[in-house]
N, C-alpha and C positions, 0 to 999 in steps of 0.2 A: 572159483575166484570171487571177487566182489559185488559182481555186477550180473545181476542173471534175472532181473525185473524187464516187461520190456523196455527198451529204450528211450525211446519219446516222450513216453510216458512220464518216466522219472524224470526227465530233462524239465518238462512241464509242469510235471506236482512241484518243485524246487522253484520255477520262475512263480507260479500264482505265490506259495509264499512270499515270496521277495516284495513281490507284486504288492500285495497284503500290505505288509510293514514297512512298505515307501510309500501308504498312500498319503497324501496333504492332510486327510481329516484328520489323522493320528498324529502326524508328525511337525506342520507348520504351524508356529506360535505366531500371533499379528505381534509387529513392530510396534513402539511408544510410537507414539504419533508426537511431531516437534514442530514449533512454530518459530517461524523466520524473519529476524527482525531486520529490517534494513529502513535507513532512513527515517523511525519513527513509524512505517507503516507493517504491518501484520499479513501475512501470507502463510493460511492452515494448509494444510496436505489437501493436495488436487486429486479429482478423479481424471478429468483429461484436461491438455494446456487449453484446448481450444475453446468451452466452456468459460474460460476465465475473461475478465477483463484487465488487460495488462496495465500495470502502471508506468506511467509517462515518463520513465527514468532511462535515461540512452548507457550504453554499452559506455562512455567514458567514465564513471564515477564508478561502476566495480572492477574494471578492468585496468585502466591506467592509471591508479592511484599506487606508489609504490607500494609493494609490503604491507596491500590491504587485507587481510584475511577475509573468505568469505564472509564466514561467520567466524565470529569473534571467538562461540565457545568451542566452534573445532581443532581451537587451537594445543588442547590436551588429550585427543583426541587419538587413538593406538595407531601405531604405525604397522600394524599388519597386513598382508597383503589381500584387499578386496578385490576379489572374481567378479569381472562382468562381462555375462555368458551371454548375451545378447544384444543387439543395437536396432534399435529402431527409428524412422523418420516417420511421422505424419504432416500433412496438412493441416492449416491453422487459417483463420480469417486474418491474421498479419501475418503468416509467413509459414513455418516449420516449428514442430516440437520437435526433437533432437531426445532420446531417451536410452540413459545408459542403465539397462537391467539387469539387476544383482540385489542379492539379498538382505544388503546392508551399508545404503546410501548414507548412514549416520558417519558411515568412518571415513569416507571421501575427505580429499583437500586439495582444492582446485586452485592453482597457480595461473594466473590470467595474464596474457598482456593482447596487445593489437598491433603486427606487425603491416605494414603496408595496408590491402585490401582486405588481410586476414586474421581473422580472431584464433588464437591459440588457447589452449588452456592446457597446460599439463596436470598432472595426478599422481603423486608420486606414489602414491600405497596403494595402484592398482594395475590389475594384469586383463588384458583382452582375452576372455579362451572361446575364439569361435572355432570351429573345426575348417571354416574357407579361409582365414586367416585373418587380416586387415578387413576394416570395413572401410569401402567407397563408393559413394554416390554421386552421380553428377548431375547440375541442373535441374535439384528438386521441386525447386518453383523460381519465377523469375525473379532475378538481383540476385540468387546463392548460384554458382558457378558449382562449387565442390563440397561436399560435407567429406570426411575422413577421420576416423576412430582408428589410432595403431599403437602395439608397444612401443614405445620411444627404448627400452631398455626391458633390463628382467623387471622392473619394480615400479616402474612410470609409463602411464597411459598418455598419450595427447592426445587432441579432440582439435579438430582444425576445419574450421566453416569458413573459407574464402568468397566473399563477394562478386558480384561481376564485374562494377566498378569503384565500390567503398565497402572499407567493415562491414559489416552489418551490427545492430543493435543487441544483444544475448541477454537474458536475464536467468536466475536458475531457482527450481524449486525443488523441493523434496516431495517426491510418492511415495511411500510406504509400498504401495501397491506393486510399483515396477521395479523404483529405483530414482537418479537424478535426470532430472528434465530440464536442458537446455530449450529455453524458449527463443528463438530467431526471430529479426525481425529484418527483409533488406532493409539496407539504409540507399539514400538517394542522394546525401550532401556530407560531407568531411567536415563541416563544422558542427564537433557535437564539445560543448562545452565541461568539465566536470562539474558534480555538482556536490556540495558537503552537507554532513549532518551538524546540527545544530554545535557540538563540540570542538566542528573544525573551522580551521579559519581558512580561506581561502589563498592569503598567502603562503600557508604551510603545503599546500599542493600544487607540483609541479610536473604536468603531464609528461608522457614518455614521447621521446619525437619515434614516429615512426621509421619502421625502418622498412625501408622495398626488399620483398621477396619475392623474387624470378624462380619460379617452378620451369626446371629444364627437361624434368619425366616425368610420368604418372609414377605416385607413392607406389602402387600394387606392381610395377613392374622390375623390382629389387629382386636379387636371384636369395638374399641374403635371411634365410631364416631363422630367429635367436630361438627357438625352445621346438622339442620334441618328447615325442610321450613315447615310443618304441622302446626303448632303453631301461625305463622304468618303471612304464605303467601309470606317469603322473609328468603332465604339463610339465615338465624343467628345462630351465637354460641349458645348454649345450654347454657353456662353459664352466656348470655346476655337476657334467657325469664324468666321472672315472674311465671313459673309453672314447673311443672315434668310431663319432656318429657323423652321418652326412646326409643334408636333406637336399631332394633335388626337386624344386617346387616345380608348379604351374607355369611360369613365366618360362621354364627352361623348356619344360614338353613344347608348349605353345610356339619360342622361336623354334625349336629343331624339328619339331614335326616327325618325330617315330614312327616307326609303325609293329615295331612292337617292344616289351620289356626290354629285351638288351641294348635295344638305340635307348633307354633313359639310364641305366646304370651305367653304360661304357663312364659316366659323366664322374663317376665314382671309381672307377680303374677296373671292374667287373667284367667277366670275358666269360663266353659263352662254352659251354662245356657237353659232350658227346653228342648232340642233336640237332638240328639246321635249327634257328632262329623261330623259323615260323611254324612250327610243328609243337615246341616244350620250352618250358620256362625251366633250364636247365645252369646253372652257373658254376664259378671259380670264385671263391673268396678265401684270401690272405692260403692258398694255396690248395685247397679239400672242397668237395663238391658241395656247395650249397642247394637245397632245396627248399629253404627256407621261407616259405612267400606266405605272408600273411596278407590279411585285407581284414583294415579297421582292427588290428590286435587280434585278431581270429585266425587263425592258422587255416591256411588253404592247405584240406588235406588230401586233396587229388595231387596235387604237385609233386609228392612224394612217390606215389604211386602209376602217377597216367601221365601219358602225353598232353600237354595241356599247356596253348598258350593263353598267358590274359591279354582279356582288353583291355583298350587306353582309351576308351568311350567316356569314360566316368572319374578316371584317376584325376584327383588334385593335386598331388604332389607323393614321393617315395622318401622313407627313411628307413636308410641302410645303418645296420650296429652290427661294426666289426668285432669277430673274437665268439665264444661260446656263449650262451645266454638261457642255457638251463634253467637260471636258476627264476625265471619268469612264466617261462616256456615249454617248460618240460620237454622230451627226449626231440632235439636238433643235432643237425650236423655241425661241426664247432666251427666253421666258416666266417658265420655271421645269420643274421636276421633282417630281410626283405619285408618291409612292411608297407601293401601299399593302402593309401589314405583317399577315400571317394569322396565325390562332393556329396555335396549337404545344403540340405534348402533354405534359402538364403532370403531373411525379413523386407525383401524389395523385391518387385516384381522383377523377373531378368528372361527374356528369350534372345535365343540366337540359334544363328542355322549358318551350318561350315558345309562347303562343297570341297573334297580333296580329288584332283587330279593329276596321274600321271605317270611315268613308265611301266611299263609291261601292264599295260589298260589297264593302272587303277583309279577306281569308280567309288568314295568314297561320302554319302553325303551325312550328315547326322544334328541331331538337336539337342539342344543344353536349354531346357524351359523350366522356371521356377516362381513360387509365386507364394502369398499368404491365402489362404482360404476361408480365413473370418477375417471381422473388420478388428479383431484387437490382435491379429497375426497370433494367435496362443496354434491355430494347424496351419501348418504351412507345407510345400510339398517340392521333389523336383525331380525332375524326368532327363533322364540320359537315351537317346538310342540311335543309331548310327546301323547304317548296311555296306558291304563292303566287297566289289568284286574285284581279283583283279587275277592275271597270269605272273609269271616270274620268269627266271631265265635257265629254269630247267625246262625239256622237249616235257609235252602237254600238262605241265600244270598248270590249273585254275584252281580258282576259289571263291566259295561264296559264304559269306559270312551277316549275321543279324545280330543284334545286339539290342537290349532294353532292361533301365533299369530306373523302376519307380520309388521314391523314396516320400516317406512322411515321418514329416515331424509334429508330434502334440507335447504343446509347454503344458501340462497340468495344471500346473502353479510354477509360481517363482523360483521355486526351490525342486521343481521335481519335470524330467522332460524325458520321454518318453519315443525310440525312433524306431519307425520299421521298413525294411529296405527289401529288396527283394532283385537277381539277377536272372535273366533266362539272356545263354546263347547257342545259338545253333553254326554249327561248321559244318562247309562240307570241301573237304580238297582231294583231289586226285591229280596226279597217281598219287599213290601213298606216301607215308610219313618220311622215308628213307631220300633223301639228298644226294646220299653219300658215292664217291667215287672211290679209286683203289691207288693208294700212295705210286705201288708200281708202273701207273699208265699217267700219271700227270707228273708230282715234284721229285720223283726218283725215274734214274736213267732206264730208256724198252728201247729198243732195237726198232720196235715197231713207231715211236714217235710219242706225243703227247694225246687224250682223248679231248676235244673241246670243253668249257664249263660248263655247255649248258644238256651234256647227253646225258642221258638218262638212262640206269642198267636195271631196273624192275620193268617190270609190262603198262603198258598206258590204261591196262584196264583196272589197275590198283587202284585204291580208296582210302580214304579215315575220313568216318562220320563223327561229330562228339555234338553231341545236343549235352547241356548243362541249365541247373536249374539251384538256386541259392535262397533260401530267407530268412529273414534274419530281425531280430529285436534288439535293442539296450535300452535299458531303465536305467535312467541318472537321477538320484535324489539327494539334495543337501538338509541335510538334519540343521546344519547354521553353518559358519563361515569354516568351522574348522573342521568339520567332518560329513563324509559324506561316501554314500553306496552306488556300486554299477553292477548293474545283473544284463546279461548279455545270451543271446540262446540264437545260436546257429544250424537250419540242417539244410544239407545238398544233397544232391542229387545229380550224377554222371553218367550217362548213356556211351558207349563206342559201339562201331562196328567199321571194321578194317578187314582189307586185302592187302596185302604187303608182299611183294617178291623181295626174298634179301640175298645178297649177293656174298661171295667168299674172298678171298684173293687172287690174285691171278694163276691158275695153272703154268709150272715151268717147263714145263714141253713147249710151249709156243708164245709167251709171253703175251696174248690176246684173249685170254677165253676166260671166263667165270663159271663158275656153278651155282646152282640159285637153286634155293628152298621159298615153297610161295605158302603164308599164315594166313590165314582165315579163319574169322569168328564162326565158329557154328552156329553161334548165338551172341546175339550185343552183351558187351561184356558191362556191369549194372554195380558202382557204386553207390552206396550212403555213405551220408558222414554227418553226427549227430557233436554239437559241440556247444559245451553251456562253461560261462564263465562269472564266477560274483567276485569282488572284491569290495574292500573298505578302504579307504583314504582318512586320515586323520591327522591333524596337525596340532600338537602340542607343547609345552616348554617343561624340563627339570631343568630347573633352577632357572640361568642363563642360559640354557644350552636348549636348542631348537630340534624337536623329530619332527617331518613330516612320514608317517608309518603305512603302510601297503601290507592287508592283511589278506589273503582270498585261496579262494581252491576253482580246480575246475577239471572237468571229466567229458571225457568223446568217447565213440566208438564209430568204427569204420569198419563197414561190411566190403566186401567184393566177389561178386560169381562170372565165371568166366570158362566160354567155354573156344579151342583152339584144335584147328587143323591142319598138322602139318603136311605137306605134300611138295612132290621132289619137279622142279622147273627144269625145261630147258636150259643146258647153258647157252651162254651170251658171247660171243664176239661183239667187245668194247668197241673197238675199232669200226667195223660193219654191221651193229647189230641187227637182227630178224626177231621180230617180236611177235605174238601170237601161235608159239609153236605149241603143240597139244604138252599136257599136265604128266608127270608120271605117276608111277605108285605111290599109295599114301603112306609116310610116312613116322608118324603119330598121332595120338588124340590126346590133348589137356582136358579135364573138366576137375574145373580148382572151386574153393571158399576161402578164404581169408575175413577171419576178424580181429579187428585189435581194439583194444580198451584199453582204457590209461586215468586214472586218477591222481593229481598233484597236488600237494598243500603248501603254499609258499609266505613267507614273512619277507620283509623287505621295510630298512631305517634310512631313512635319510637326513643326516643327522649335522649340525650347522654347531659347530664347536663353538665358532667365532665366524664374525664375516667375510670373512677370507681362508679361514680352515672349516673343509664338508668333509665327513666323512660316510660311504657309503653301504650299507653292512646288510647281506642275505642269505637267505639258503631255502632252498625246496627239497622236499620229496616226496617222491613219486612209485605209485602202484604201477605196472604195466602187465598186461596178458595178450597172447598172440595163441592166433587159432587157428590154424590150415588144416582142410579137409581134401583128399584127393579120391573125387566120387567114383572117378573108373576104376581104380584098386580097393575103395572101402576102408580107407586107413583114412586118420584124425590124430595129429598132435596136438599137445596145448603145452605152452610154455607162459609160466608168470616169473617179471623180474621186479627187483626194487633196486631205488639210487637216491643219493642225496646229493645235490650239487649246490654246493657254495659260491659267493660272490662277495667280493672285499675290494674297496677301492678309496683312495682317497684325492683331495684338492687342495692344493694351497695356492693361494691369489695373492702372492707379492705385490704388487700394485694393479689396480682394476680392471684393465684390459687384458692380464697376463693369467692364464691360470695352470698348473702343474700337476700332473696328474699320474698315480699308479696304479694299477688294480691285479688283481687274480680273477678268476674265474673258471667253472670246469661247465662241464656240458655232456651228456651220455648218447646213446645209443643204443637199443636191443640187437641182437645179435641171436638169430635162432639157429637153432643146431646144438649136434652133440658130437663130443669128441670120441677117439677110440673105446674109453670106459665108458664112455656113456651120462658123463658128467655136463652137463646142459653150460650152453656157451655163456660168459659174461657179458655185461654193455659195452661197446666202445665207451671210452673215456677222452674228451678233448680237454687239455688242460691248461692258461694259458698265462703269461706274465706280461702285462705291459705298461710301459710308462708315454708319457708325452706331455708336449704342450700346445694350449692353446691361448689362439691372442685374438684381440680386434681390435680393428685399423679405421684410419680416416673415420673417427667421431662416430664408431660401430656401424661404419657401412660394409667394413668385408672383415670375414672372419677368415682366421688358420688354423690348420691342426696340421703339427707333429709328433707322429708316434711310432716307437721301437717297440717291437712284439718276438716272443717266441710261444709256439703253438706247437704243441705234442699229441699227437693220437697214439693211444695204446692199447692192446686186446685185438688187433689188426689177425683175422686167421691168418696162416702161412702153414705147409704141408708139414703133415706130422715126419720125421725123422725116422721113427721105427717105422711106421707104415703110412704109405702115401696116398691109400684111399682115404687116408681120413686127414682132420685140420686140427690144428691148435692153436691158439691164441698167445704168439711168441710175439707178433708180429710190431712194428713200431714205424711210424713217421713225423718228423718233424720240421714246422715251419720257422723259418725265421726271414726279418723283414721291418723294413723302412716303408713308412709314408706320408706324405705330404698331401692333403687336398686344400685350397683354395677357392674361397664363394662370399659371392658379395659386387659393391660398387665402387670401382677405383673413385670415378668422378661423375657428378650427375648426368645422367645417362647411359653412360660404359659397367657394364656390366660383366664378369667373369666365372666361371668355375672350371677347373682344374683338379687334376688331379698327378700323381707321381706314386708308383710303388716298385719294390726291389723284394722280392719273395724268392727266398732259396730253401726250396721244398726238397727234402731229402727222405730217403728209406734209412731208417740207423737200425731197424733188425729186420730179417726175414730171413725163412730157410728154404726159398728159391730164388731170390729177386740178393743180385749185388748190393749188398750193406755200400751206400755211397749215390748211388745212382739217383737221377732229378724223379719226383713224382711224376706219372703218367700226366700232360696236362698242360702243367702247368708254367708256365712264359717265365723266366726270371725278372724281365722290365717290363712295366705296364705304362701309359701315361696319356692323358688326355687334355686337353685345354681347347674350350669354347666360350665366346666373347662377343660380344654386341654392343654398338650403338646407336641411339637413338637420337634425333634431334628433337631438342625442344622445344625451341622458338626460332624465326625468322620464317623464310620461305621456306624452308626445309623440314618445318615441322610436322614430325610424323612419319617421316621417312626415315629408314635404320637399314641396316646391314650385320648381320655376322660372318665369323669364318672360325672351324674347328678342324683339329687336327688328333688321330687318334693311332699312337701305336701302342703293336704289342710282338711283344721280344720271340724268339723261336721257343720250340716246345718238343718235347721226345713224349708221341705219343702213346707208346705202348713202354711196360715197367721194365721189360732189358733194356730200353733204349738203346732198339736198335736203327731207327732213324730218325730225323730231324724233321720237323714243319716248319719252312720259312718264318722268318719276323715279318712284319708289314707294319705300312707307314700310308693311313686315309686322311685324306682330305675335304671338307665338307664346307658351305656356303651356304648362307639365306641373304633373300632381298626382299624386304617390307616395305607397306604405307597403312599405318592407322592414325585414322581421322573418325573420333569419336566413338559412332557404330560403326565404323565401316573398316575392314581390313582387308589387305589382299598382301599372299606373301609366298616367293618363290626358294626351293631348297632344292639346292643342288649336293648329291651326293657322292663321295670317291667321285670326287671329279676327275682324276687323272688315269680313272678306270684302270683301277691298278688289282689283279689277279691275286685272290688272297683265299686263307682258307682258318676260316673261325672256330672249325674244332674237330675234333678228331671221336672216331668211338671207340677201336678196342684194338687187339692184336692184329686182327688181321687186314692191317693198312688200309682202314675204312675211313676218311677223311670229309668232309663238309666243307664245299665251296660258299665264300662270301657273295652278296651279289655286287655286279658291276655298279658304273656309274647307272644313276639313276636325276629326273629331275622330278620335282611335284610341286602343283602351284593349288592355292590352297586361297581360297575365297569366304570371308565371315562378317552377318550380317548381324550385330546388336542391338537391342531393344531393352 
């Protein structure tokens, strides 16, 4: 095949290059240096504000003068859009420098006024891209209340330093060096007069009255995100892609308080698929199993293969892209793409320490510390790590759980940043991974009665160990405003070792007894996974017509050696079980290898016809080789496939908040094996067509998406017709389906996201499975809706409350569908008080402790209990 160097090696010789020709000495050119006229007086490019002596000129005369331009000659000045990748506050001997860092302060155009106590300034030709979102500070020095840097929209920045009790004074300079420097200054008294230059007359200026502005919620506490990079691989508005994307930030973990992945997708209509909750990050999207779970654009590729739940130690927020996405990604399940987003060290110092308590002893405490590490913040760093014990409501599980994850960031330069991160966690839970109960003794009719939730049919001397181990680099370098590289290089590291009794269906002699087979690692079963990714970014014009272009490749390998013992259990009486009865004969022995490689080369236009007609145009392809060895027989397969997968979508924006959207899109899948001749198996193919729309509401506080989709898998094995020990690729399923999500702020304070989906997943070939029947799985109704209020002033400020509601429709868990898994309908609560640093906040769960069951595993009526009510109070202390 392609790849037969060792591994790391090359991942490495590939990054030093990159390394090489992103560095600043080669690549950054100094800026003109400009000088800034106002009032007659001269102000050259500063090295820092505080160095400076400020001239005696107050915040009325650049601010409140109408339709002052800052500078005169910015007035012809390109309207393209300026990145500022960074935000900084220092201290000054009068107050704050405020410093917005980007590569090309010259094209800025700042829109001033003074409302009330607060200086605004908007920017229309500029975009925030921090990876924590919004910047806010509070209380940087006495008289500033609040500093805040956010997108006002896709295209305009504001910048908003509120006072304690008046404006404060602002003046701005240019640094070549950073970028624009807002210099603060409090002010102490509201009579600040304007003042003119020599041209103007004093009659011709007529100051703006101010107008009072009541802050009813903290800016960062909006559920409503306008851009995401999942989808495309480039910072874009949400209501510029061709598909339904949904982000579920920070503010939404924060009120609901999870405790693992599926409590933050439910928020997205996602439901949990063959595995209990706390064992694997296993899902359902738009109908077909998603294993889809990246972190930071890097494909977690234990997900695919291991039991493995993530933590929410570190997550900043999830963005979920419904439909296949090949053409980025190379070989996924055509579900959708899980991408979660970790925090990142943030240019102010920030600690805090959360204490999580509560049912079935959980013991949670953990720390979010962040900080600069030089005095001009170019290293800065931040520390996630939390420990976690608790039991659940199956007989003797526990768990203990540790987590840490250090991160640093080095600016190089302006233009070039540079991040390395690093995950270790350790698990340890018993009894084993298996949940699961037996359809025939709980939601289907036994003679003998129902089994309680919380019994337990393996041995309590069962296990799963998983120690994991991550790290990881990206190099971000901007050549200038319009183009610019990312080199990214991932490798892990996965440890198991597992005891597992697994259980059959019920014996029908007596309708109480099980038969158990008990799995055991002979030896900890020991993944890698090696994963480098470079792209270019580039933004250009023919003619009138705008590309931003996405050009990159990228290559992994993943090892796994594993070795299994299978050995025959006791059976079990459900009803009375006796546990610890002696082992029988052994069974079998596994000792496997598995490797896979994969090379992709992908192109990707995003291409702005008009500003209201984007058209979005891709396609990738991909090398793939897969390698199993089976060491106790001495036999070694190797299978290599290729795929091309296209992507075609477009946007029309009839008027500005409304945008209309179609796309295509496929997505592959390997598929190892051979059939009767001997002819080695295709990819699956997902392949899909959707349209929708999207809108934003109330002055772009809450966004919608609607969209109709049909989704076809095909290459599906199904048993060969002449002979049945073998399989063919006849097979076919197909999704179709409605949905609706909603997210955003109705009214300042009130907060919502929602979701709605109608998925009617069907088998349309198979030569066992009835042509007609529902996919194994999958809910036809899904729907969710969580909502919160905060007060913002009076006595009640700071006190808030939610209430979420989440169903999901029945489900035929195995392919004859030949029985039913009930619908259920959860009910969920929080009660809060944040005051500044100080929070404390209680979440009540399935409040009406209503008996449900999350997912199902396979024929043999193996089913997954939800857990009961639960409450946890949740205690946080900021700095």
């Amino acid at each position: 095949m392609f790849i037969r160097l060792p591994y790391p090696a090359v991942c490495w010789l590939i990054s030093v290059v990159f390394l090489t020709l992103a560095n600043p000495a080669y690549s950054e050119q100094p800026l003109v240096k400009k000088t800034l006229v106002r009032s007659g007086e001269a102000f050259k490019e500063i090295p820092r504000l505080n160095q400076l002596q400020l001239p005696k000129t107050n915040a009325s005369y650049l601010w409140r003068v109408p339709r002052q331009n800052k500078f005169p000659e910015l007035s012809q000045a390109t309207t393209d859009v300026v990145l500022v990748t960074d935000v900084k506050v220092n201290s000054t001997d009068k107050g704050i420098e405020l410093i917005l860092v980007t590569a090309n302060s010259l094209k800025l155009q700042v829109l001033p006024k003074i409302e009330g106590n607060s200086y605004i300034a908007d920017i229309p030709n500029a975009k925030l891209q921090l990876r924590s979102g919004d910047f806010r500070q509070e209380k940087p020095v006495g008289g500033i209340a609040e500093v805040t840097v956010a997108n006002l929209d896709a295209n305009t920045l504001r910048v908003t330093v509120t006072g304690e009790a008046f404006a404060p004074v602002v003046e701005l300079f240019d640094s070549t060096k950073e970028g624009l420097v807002f210099g603060v200054t409090p002010s102490t008294s509201t009579a600040q007069q304007p003042t003119t230059t020599p041209e103007q007359k004093p009659s011709t200026i007529e100051p703006e009255k101010p107008i009072e502005l009541i802050v009813t919620a903290p800016p960062d506490t909006s559920y409503r995100i306008p851009d995401a990079t999942t989808a495309t691989k480039t910072d874009t508005p949400l209501r510029d892609i061709p598909a339904s994307v949904q982000v579920i930030p920070q503010q939404v973990i924060e009120d609901q308080q999870p405790r693992n992945l599926i409590g933050i997708l439910r928020n997205a209509g996602v439901v949990q698929n063959n595995f209990s909750s706390r064992i694997e990050d296993t899902f359902l999207i738009r109908g077909f199993t998603a294993r889809n779970v990246y972190r930071n654009g890097v494909k977690d590729r234990f997900a695919d293969v291991a039991a493995f739940s993530s933590s929410l130690t570190n997550i900043d927020r999830v963005e979920l892209v419904r439909g296949p996405n090949s053409v980025i990604y190379g070989q996924v399940n055509p579900g959708g793409i899980i991408n979660i987003v970790t925090k990142k060290p943030l240019s102010q110092p920030y600690y805090a320490l959360e204490v999580r308590r509560g049912g079935y002893e959980l013991f949670e405490p953990s720390l979010d510390l962040s900080s600069p590490l030089t005095k001009d913040g170019s290293l800065s760093y931040r520390l996630n790590t939390s420990y976690r014990t608790a039991e659940d409501f199956t007989d003797f599980y526990n768990e203990k759980r540790f987590f840490v994850s250090p991160v640093i960031n080095w600016r190089i330069g302006k233009n070039t940043n540079l991040t390395f991160d690093s995950e270790y966690e350790d698990i340890h839970q018993s009894p084993g991974p298996d949940s699961e109960q037996i359809a025939s003794a709980t939601i289907l009719p036994n003679p003998n009665g129902k089994i309680p939730i919380n019994r337990y049919l393996g041995e309590p001397t069962d296990f799963f160990n998983r120690q994991l181990n991550r790290y990881n680099y990206n190099l971000e370098h901007r050549f200038n405003d319009n183009w610019s590289i990312s080199n990214s290089f991932q490798a892990a590291f996965l440890t198991l070792d597992l005891r597992n009794t697994d259980v059959s269906s019920l014996l029908e002699a007596d309708n109480r007894t099980v038969e158990r087979t008990q799995f055991t690692y002979s030896k900890p079963t020991e993944y890698e996974a090696y994963t480098l990714d470079t792209h270019v970014v580039g933004d250009f014009n023919t003619g009138s017509i705008k590309h931003k272009l996405l050009v990159g490749f990228d290559l992994f390998r993943q090892t796994r050696r594993s070795g299994i013992v299978r050995t025959a259990a006791a059976p079990l009486d459900v009803f009375n079980p006796v546990y610890g009865q002696p082992l029988g004969d052994t069974l079998g022995r596994i000792d496997i290898y598995y490797r896979d490689d994969a090379l992709g080369f992908y192109l990707q236009d995003q291409v702005t016809l008009a500003n209201n007609l984007k058209l979005l145009v891709g396609g990738r392809y991909d090398l793939v080789e897969n390698e199993s060895a089976d060491r106790i027989a001495s036999t070694t397969s190797i299978q290599s496939d290729s795929a091309f997968s296209p992507r075609v979508g477009i946007v029309y924006q009839p008027i500005t908040p409304v945008s209309l959207y179609a796309s295509y899109s496929r997505s592959f899948e390997q598929v190892t094996g051979a059939g009767r001749d001997n002819s080695l198996f295709k990819p699956q193919l997902g392949t899909q067509y959707e349209v929708g729309v999207k809108t934003d509401l109330f002055n772009n506080k809450l966004s919608a998406t609607l969209a109709l989709y049909q989704l076809t898998l095909t290459n599906i094995l199904t048993t060969d017709p002449i002979d049945p020990d073998f399989d063919v690729q006849t097979g076919e399923q197909r999704s179709r389906g409605v949905e609706l999500s909603v997210t955003g702020e109705i009214l300042p304070g009130w907060n919502v996201i929602g979701f709605y989906g109608y998925t009617n997943a069907r088998v349309t070939k198979d030569n066992n499975i009835p042509v007609g029947n529902r996919v194994e799985g999958v809910p036809a109704h899904v729907a969710s809706l969580w909502t919160t209020y905060t007060f913002g002033t009076g006595s009640l400020k700071g006190f808030g409350g939610g209430i979420g509601f989440n169903y999901v429709g029945d489900n035929k868990p195995d392919s004859s569908n030949t029985f039913t898994i009930p619908s259920y309908f959860l009910t969920d609560a929080a009660l809060y008080y944040r005051n500044n640093n100080f929070s404390v906040g209680l979440n009540l769960n399935n409040i009406f402790n209503v008996r449900y069951y999350e997912a199902s595993f396979d024929y043999l009526q193996r089913i997954i209990p939800g857990r009961p009510y639960t409450a946890e109070l949740s205690v946080k202390w900021e700095l």
